[in-house]
N, C-alpha and C positions, 0 to 999 in steps of 0.2 A: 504493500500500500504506500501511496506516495505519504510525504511527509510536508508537503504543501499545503498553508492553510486555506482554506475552502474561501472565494467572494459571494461566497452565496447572500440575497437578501433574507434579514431576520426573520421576515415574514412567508417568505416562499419557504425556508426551511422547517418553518413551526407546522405550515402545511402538511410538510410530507413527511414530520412525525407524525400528525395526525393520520397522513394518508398508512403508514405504515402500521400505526397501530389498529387501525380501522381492518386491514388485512388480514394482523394475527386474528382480532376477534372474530372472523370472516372464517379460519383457521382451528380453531377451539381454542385458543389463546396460545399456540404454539407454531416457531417457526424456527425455521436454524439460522445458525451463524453464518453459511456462506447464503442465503437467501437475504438475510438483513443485506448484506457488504454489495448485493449486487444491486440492490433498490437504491444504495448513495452509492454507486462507484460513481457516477460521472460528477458527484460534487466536490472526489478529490480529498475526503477527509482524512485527518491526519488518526495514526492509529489511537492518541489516546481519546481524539473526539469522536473515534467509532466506539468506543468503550463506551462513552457517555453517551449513543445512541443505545448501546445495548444496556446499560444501567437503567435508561428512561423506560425500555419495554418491560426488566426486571420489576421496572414500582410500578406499573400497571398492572402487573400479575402474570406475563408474557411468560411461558416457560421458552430458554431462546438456546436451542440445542445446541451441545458444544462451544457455550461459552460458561464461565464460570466467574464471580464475580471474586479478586481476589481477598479483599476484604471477609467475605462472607468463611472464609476458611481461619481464621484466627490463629497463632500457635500456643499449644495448651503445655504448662507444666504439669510433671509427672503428682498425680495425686490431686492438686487442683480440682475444686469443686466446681464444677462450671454451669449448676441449677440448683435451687432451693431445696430445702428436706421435703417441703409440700412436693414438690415436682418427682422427686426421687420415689418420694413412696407411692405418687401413681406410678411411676414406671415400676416400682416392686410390685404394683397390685397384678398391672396388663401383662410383664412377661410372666407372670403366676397363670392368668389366663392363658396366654399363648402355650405354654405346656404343655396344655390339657387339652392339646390340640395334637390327633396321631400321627408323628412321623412317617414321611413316605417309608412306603414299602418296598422292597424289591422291585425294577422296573416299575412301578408305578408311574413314573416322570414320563416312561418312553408311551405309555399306554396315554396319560393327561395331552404329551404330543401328539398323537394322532384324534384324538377328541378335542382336541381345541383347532385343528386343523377343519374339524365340520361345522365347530363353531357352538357345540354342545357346552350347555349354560353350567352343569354340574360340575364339568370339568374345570369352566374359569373360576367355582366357589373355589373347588379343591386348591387349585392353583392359588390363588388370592391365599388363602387359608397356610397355603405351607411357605409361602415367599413375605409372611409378616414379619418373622425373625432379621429376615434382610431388611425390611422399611427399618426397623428399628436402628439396625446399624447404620444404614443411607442417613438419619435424623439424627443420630447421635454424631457422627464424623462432621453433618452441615451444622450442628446446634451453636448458635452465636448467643451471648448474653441479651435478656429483653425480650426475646422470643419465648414462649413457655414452649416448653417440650411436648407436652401433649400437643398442642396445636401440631405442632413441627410432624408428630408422626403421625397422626390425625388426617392430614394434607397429604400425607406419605401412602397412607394406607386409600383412600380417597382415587388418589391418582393411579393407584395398583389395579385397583376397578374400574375404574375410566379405559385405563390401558387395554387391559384386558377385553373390553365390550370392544375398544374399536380394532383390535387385532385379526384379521384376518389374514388367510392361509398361505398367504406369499411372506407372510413376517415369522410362521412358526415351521422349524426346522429339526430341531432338537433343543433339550432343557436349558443349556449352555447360551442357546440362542437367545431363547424366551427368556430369561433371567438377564442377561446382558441387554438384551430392546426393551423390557421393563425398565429396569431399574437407571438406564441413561433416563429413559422418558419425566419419571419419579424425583430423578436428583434434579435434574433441571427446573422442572415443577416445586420443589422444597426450597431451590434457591430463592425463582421468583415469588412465592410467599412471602420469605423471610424478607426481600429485599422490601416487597411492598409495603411489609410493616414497618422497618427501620425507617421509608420516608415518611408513612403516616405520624413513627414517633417524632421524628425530624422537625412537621410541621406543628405539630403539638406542643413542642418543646419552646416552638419560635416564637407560636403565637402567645404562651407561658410570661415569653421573656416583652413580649410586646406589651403586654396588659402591665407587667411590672414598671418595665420605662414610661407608659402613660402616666400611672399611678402617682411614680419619683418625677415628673413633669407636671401633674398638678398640685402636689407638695411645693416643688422649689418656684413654680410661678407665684404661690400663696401666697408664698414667706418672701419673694420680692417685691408684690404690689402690696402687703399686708390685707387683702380682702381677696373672695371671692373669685375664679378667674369663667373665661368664657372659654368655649369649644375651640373658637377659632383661634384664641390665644395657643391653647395647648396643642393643637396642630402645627400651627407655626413654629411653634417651640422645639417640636419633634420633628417635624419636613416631611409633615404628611398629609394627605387633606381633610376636611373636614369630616366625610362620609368613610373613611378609613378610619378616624380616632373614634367615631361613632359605634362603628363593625364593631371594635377594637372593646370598648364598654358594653357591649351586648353578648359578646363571645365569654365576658367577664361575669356573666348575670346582672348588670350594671343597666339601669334605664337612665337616659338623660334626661334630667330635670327642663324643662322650659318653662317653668316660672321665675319669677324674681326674686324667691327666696333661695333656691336649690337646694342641694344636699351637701353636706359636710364633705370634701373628701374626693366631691368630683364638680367635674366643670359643667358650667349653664351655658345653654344655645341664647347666643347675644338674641336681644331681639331688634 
């Protein structure tokens, strides 16, 4: 990929992320990495701003084949607890379940291959049912902090039965196969969850930090006019506009005062 920054206009390219995500979901929310790279080849992007095309499909929920988000892999210290006693002991609860689930038998795998080859519904249970063991380790090796685990394999297990419904007889070959074409499908799908939520938390956290800077903005306006201050002060103050600092006290559980008394603590819409 070249390494020349893209002249593309703002707007034409906001386009045709939309155009492209409009595609995946067109797709079941799934597309690969060299199918991304050839929808922008002629804008020339540079490889880390194809990365940030493929992070934007990630937080939309895109599972984007054969890319991997490096972040999303963390590296873990030996012992290191990397989820809560809560989370642990569901996971003690569900591999207690998963146990209690019988081990294939003899050839069994090879018999589920050719019953999942006609497409026979008892075989994809069986299948689903013996390939849990693997969702768990797929969710445990992708597990980031902030994600709860159950969700993680939850999403895991979800997309194992998704797989499986849309798999038809040109994908199933032998067990080796079917376990390798699942569980790429699976991990790609547990990335783009986890990414999705890291930007929901991303944005939660911002608008957190917004509601506080308004907050410390009608405090220090207070305390320099000694009375009272108006909306449009405290927008000014921040360099943002009126109907943003408004959003901003509403996201807060905050109503704006418009009468002439207000409220302690926040600002009144001049009149």
């Amino acid at each position: 990929m070249s390494n020349k920054n893209p002249s593309m206009d703002p707007m034409k390219f906001r386009r045709k992320l939309q155009n492209i995500l409009d595609q995946a979901v067109d797709q079941d929310y799934h597309m690969g990495k060299a199918e991304v790279e050839s929808f922008f080849r002629e804008d020339d992007l540079t490889e880390e701003q194809m990365n940030l095309v493929f992070d934007f499909l990630l937080s939309r929920r895109v599972a984007v084949e054969g890319y991997v988000k490096k972040e999303a892999l963390p590296e873990r210290k030996e012992g290191e607890a990397l989820w809560s006693e809560e989370e642990q002991r569901w996971l003690d609860s569900y591999m207690e379940e998963i146990r209690q689930i019988p081990e294939a038998e003899d050839g069994e795998w090879d018999e589920l291959t050719l019953r999942l080859r006609a497409g026979d519904t008892a075989a994809k249970r069986r299948a689903a049912e013996l390939m849990l063991p693997s969702i768990v380790e797929e969710a445990v090796a992708l597990y980031v902090p902030g994600v709860h685990l159950s969700d993680v394999i939850q999403e895991g297990s979800l997309q194992l039965v998704l797989g499986l419904d849309r798999m038809d007889a040109s994908m199933v070959s032998g067990q080796d196969d079917i376990r390798t074409h699942l569980l790429a499908q699976i991990r790609d799908c547990i990335s783009a969850m986890i990414e999705e939520q890291k930007d929901v938390r991303t944005r939660d956290q911002r608008m957190v930090e917004k509601v506080e800077e308004l907050k410390d903005g009608v405090s220090t306006l207070k305390e320099e006019y000694g009375r009272k201050v108006y909306l449009d002060e405290v927008a000014d103050f921040m360099n943002i506009t009126e109907e943003e600092a408004q959003d901003i006290l509403k996201l807060a559980g905050e109503d704006v005062p418009e009468d002439t008394e207000g409220i302690d603590g926040q600002p009144e819409i001049r009149k």
